[in-house]
BAFI-799081 format. One record per atom (N, C-alpha, C): atom name; x, y, z negated; residue in three letters. Coordinates in nm, 3 decimals, decimal comma, padded with zeros to 5 digits. Layout:
// BAFI-799081
CA	X	Y	Z	Ala
...
This chain:
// BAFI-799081
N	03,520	11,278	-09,956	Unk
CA	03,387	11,286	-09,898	Unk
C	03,383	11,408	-09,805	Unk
N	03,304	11,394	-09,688	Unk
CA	03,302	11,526	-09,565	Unk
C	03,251	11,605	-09,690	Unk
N	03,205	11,761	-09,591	Unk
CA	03,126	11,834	-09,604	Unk
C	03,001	11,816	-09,638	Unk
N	02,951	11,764	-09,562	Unk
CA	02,820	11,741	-09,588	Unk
C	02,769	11,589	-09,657	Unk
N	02,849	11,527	-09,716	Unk
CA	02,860	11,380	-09,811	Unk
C	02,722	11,420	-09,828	Unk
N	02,714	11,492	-09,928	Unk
CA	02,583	11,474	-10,037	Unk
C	02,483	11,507	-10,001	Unk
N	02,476	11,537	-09,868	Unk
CA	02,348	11,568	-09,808	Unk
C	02,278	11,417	-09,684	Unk
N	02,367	11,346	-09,721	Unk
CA	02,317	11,288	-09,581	Unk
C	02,210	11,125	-09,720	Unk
N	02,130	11,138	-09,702	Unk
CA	02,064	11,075	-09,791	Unk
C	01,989	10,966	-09,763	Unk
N	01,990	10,908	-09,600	Unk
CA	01,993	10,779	-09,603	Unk
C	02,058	10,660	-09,542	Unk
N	02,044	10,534	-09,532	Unk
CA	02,139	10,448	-09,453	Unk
C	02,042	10,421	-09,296	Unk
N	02,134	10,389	-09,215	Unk
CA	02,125	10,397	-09,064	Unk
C	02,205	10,259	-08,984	Unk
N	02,151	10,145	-08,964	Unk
CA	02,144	10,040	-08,938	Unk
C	02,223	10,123	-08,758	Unk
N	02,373	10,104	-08,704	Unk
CA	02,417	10,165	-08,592	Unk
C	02,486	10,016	-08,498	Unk
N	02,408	09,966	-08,382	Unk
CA	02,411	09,866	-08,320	Unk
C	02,457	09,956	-08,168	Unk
N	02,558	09,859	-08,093	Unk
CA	02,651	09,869	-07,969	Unk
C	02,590	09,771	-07,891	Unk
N	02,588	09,810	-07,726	Unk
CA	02,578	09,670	-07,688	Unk
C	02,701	09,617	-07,613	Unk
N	02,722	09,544	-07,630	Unk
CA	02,882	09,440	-07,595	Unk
C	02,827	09,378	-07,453	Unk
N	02,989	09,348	-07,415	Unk
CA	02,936	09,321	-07,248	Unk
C	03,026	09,162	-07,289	Unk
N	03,054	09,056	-07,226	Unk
CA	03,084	08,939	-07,255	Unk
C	03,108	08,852	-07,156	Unk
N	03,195	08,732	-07,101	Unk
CA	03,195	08,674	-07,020	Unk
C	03,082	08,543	-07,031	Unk
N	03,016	08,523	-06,910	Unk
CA	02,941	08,426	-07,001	Unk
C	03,003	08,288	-06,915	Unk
N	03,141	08,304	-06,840	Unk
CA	03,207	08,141	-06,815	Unk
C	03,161	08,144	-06,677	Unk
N	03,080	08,171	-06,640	Unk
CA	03,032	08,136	-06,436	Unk
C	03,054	08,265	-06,355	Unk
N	03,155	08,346	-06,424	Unk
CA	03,186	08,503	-06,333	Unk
C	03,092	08,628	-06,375	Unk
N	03,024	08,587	-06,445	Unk
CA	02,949	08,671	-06,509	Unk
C	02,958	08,750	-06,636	Unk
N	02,805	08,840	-06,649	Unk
CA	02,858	08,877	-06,787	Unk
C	02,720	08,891	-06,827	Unk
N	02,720	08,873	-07,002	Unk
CA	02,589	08,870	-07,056	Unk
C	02,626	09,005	-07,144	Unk
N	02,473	09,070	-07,176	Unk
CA	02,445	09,135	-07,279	Unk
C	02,455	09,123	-07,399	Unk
N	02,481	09,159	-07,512	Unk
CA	02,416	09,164	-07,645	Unk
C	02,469	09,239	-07,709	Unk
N	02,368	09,275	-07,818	Unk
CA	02,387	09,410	-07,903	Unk
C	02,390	09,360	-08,056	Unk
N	02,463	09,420	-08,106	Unk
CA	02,621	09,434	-08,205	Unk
C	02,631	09,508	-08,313	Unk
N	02,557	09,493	-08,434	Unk
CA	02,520	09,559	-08,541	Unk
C	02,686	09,604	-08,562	Unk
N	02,749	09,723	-08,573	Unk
CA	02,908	09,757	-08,562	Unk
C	02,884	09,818	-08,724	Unk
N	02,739	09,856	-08,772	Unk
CA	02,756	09,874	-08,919	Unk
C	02,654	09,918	-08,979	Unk
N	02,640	09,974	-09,120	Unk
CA	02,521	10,090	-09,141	Unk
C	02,626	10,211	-09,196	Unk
N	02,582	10,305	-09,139	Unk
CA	02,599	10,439	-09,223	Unk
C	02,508	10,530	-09,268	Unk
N	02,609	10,608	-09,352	Unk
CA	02,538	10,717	-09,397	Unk
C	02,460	10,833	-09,325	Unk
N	02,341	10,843	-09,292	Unk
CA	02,320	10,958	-09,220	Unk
C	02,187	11,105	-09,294	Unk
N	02,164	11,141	-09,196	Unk
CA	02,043	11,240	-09,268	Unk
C	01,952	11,284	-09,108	Unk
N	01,820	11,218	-09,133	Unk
CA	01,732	11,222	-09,016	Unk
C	01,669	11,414	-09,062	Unk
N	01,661	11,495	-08,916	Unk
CA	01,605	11,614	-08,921	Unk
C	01,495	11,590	-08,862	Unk
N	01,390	11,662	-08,971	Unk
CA	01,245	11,646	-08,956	Unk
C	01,144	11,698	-08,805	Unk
N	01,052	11,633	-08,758	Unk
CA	01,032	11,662	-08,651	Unk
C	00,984	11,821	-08,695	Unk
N	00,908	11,870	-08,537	Unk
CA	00,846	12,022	-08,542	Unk
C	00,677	11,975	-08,551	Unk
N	00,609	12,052	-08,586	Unk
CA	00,476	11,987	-08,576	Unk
C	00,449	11,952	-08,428	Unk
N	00,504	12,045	-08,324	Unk
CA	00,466	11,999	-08,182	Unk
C	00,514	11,874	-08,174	Unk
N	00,644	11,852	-08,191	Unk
CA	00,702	11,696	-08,178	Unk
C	00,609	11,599	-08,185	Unk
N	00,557	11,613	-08,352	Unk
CA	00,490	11,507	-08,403	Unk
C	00,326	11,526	-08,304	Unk
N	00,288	11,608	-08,243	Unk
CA	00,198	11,518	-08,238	Unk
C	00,179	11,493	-08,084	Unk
N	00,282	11,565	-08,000	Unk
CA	00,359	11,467	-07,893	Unk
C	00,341	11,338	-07,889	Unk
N	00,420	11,310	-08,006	Unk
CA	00,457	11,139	-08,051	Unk
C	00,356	11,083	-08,076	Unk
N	00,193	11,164	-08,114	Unk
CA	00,100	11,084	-08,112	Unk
C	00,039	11,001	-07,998	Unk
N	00,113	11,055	-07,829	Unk
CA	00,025	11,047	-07,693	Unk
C	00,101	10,945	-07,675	Unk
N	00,025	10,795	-07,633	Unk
CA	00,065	10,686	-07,600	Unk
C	00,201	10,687	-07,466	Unk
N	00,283	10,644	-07,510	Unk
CA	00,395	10,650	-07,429	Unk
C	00,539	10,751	-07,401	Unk
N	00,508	10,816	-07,554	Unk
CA	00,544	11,004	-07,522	Unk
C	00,648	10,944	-07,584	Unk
N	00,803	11,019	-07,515	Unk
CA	00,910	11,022	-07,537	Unk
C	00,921	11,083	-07,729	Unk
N	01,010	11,020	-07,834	Unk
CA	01,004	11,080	-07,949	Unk
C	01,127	11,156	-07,978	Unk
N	01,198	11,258	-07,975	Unk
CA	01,303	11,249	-08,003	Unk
C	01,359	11,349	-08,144	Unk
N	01,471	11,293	-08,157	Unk
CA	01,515	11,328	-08,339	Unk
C	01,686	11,316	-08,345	Unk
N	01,707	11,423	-08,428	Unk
CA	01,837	11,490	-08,438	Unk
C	01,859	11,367	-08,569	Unk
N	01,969	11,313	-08,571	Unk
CA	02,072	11,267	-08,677	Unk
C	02,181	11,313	-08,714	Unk
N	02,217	11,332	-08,859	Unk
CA	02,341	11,364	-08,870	Unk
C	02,406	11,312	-08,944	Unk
N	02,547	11,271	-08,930	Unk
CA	02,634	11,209	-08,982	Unk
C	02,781	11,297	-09,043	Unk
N	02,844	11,194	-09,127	Unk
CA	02,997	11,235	-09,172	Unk
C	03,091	11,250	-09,031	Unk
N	03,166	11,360	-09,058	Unk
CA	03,279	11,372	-08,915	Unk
C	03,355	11,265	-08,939	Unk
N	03,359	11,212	-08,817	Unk
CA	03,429	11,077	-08,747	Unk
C	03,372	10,970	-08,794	Unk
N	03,251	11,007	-08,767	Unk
CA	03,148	10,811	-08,788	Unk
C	03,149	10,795	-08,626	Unk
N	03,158	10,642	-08,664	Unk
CA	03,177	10,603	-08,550	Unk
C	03,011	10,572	-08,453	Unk
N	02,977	10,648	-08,411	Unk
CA	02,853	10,667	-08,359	Unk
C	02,900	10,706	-08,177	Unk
N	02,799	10,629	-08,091	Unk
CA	02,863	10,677	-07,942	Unk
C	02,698	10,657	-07,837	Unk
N	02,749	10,739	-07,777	Unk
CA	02,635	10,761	-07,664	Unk
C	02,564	10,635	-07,604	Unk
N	02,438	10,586	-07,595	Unk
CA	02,379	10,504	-07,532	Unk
C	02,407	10,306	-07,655	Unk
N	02,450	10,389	-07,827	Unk
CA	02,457	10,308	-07,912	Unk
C	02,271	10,336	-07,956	Unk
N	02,200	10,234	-08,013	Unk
CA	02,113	10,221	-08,112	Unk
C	02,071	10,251	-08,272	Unk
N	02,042	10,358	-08,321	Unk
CA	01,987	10,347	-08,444	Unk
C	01,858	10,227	-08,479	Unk
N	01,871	10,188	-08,582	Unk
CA	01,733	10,108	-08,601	Unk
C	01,739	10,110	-08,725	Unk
N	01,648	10,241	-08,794	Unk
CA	01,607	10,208	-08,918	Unk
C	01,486	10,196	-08,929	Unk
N	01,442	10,062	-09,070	Unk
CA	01,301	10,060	-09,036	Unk
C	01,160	10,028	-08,967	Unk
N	01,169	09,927	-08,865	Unk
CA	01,009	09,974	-08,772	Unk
C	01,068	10,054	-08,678	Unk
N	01,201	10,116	-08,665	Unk
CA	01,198	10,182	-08,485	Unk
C	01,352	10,150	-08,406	Unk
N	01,307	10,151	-08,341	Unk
CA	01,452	10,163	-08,213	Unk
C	01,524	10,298	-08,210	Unk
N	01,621	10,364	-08,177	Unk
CA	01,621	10,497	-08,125	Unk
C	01,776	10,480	-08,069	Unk
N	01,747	10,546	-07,916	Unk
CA	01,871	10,497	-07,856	Unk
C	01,940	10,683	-07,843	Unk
N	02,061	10,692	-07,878	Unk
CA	02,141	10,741	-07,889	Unk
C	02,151	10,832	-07,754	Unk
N	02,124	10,987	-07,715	Unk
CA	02,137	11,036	-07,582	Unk
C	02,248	11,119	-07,602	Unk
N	02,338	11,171	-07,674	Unk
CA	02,436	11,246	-07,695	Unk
C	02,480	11,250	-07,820	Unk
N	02,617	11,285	-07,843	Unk
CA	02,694	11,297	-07,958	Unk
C	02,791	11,447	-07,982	Unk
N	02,816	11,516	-08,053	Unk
CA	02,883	11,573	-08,056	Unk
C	02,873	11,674	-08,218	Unk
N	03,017	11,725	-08,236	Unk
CA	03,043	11,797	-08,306	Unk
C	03,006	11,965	-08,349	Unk
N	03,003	12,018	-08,423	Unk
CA	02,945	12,129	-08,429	Unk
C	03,074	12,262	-08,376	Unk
N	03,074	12,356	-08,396	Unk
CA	03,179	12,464	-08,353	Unk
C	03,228	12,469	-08,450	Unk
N	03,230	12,409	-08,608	Unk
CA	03,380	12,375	-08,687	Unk
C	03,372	12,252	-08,720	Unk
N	03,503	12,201	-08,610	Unk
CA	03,563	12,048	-08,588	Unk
C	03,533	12,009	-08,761	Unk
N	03,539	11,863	-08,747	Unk
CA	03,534	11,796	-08,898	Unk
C	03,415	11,818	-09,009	Unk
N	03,309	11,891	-08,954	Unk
CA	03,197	11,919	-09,016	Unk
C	03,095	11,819	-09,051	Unk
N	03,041	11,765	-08,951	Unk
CA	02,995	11,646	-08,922	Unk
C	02,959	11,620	-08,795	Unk
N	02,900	11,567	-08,743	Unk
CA	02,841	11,451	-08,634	Unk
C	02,689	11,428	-08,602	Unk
N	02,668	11,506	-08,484	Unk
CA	02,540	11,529	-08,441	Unk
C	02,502	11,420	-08,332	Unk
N	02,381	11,359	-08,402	Unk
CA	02,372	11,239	-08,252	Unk
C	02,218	11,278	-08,196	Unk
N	02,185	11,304	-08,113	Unk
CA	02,067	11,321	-08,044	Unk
C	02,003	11,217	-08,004	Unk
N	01,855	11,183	-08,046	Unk
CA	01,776	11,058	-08,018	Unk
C	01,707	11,084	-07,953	Unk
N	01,605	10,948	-07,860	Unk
CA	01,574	10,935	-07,832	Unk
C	01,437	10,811	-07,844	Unk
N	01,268	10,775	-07,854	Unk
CA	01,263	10,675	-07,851	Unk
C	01,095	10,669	-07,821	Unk
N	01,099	10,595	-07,754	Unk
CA	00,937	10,602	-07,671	Unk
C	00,804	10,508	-07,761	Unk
N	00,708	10,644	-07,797	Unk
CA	00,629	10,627	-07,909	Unk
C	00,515	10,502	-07,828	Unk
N	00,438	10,420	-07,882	Unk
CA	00,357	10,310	-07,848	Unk
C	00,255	10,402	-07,911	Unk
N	00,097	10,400	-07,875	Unk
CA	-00,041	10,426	-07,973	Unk
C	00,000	10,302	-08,091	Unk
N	00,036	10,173	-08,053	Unk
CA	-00,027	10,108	-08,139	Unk
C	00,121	10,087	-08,267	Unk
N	00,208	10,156	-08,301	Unk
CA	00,334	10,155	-08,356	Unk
C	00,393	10,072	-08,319	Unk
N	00,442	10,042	-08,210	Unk
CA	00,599	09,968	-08,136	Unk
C	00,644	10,030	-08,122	Unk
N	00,765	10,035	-08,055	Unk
CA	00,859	10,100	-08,017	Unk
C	00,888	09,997	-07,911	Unk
């Protein structure tokens, strides 16, 4: 188990989107549940949250994962009731620690996403 195993305390639904031939020279979309993992969502700031209350306001939220989950830039979280698309990834300043993914996800008044 990483470092931080026992801290990451919930599961995280992590979807790709795949590019595909669709037969006429083209290519279609679709997105690619690649798994769930283990992660640990960091709590907003009170400013965040009530940001996220103003119809349309960008939401964004730190995830963290086990070192070397397979998590990648411009992939999807969806746990729950939200979308959150993936704006950066990276490691901390001691390699193998864990796995920082930076979110992103645009709040609705009426709870969409």
């Amino acid at each position: 188990m990483s470092r931080v195993g026992h801290l990451l305390n919930t599961s995280v639904p992590v979807w790709r989107r795949v590019l595909a031939d669709d037969g006429g020279g083209g290519q279609t979309t679709t997105w690619t549940q690649i798994g769930t993992l283990r992660a640990r969502r960091s709590q907003p700031t009170a400013r965040e949250r009530t940001a996220a209350q103003q119809d349309g306001s960008d939401l964004d939220e730190t995830w963290y994962f086990a070192a070397g989950a397979d998590v990648r830039r411009d992939d999807e979280l969806r746990p729950p009731g939200r979308v959150l698309r993936v704006i950066a990834v990276f490691e901390p300043s001691v390699p193998g620690t864990y796995l920082r993914a930076d979110c992103t996800m645009r709040q609705q008044l009426d709870g969409t996403t």
